[in-house]
C-alpha positions as CSV (number, residue, x, y, z in Angstrom):
1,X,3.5,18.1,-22.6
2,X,4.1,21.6,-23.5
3,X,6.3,23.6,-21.3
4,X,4.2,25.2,-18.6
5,X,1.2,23.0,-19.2
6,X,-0.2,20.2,-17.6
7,X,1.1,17.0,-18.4
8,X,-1.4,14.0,-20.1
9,X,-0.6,11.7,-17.8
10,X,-1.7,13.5,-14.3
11,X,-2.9,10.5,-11.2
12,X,-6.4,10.3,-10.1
13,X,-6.7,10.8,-6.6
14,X,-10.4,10.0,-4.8
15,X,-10.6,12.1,-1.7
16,X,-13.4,11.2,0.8
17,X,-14.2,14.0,3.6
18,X,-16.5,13.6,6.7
19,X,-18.1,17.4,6.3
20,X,-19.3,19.5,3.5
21,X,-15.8,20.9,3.0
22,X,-12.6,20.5,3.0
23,X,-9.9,23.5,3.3
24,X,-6.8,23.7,0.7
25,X,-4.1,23.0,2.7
26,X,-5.6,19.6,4.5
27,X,-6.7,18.2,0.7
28,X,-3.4,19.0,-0.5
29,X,-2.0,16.6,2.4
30,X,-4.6,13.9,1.6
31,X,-3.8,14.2,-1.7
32,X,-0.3,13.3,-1.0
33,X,1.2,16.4,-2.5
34,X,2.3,18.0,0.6
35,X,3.7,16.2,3.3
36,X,2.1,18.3,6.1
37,X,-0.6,21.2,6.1
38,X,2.4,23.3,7.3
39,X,4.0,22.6,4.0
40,X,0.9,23.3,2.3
41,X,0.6,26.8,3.6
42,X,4.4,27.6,2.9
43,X,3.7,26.8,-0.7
44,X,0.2,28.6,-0.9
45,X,2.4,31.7,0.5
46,X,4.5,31.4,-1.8
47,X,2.4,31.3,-4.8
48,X,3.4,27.7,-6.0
49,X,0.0,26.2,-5.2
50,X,-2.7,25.8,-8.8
51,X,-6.2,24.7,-8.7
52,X,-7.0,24.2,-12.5
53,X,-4.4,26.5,-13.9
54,X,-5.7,29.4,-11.3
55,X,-3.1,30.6,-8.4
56,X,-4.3,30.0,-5.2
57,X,-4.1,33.1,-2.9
58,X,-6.1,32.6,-0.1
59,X,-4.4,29.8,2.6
60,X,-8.4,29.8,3.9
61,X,-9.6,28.2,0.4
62,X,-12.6,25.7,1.2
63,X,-13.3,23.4,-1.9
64,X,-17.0,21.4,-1.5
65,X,-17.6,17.9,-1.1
66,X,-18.4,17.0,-5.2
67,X,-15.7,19.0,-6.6
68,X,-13.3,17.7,-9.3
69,X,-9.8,19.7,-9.5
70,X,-6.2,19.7,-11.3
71,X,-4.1,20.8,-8.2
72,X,-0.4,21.6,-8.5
73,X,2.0,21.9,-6.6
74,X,5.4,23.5,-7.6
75,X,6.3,22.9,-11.3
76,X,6.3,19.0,-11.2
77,X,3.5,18.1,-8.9
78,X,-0.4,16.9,-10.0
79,X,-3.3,15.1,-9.4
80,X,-6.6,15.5,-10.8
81,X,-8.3,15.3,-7.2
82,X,-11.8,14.1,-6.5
83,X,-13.5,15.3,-3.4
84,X,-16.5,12.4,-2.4
């Protein structure tokens, strides 16, 4: 992979939610990338949280039920996250 980018290899990860939405910080946990929502806030704060190459700023994010998304976290950690 080029330095910086994201790599070829990046998991699939199927996420199924109850409502219409799910928030940032809870798909990041059910994702597997955080360990807790706590964790996923911290690293929203400090600006090591991606959502297809664009920094996520807002700790509030809601992504909705159909979305597809490269999420990263810190330098070493993706998924290409599906939210059913």
């Amino acid at each position: 992979r080029a330095k910086g980018g994201i790599p070829d290899d990046v998991p699939e990860i199927r996420i199924n939610i109850d409502g219409d939405s799910v928030g940032i910080a809870q798909l990041l946990k059910l994702a597997g990338l955080v360990e807790s929502t706590s964790e996923a806030y911290r690293a929203i704060e400090q600006g090591g949280v991606k959502l297809d190459s664009e920094k996520v700023s807002d700790r509030n994010s809601q992504l909705s039920k159909g979305a597809t998304v490269i999420a990263q976290v810190g330098k070493r950690k993706f998924a290409n996250i599906i939210i059913q």
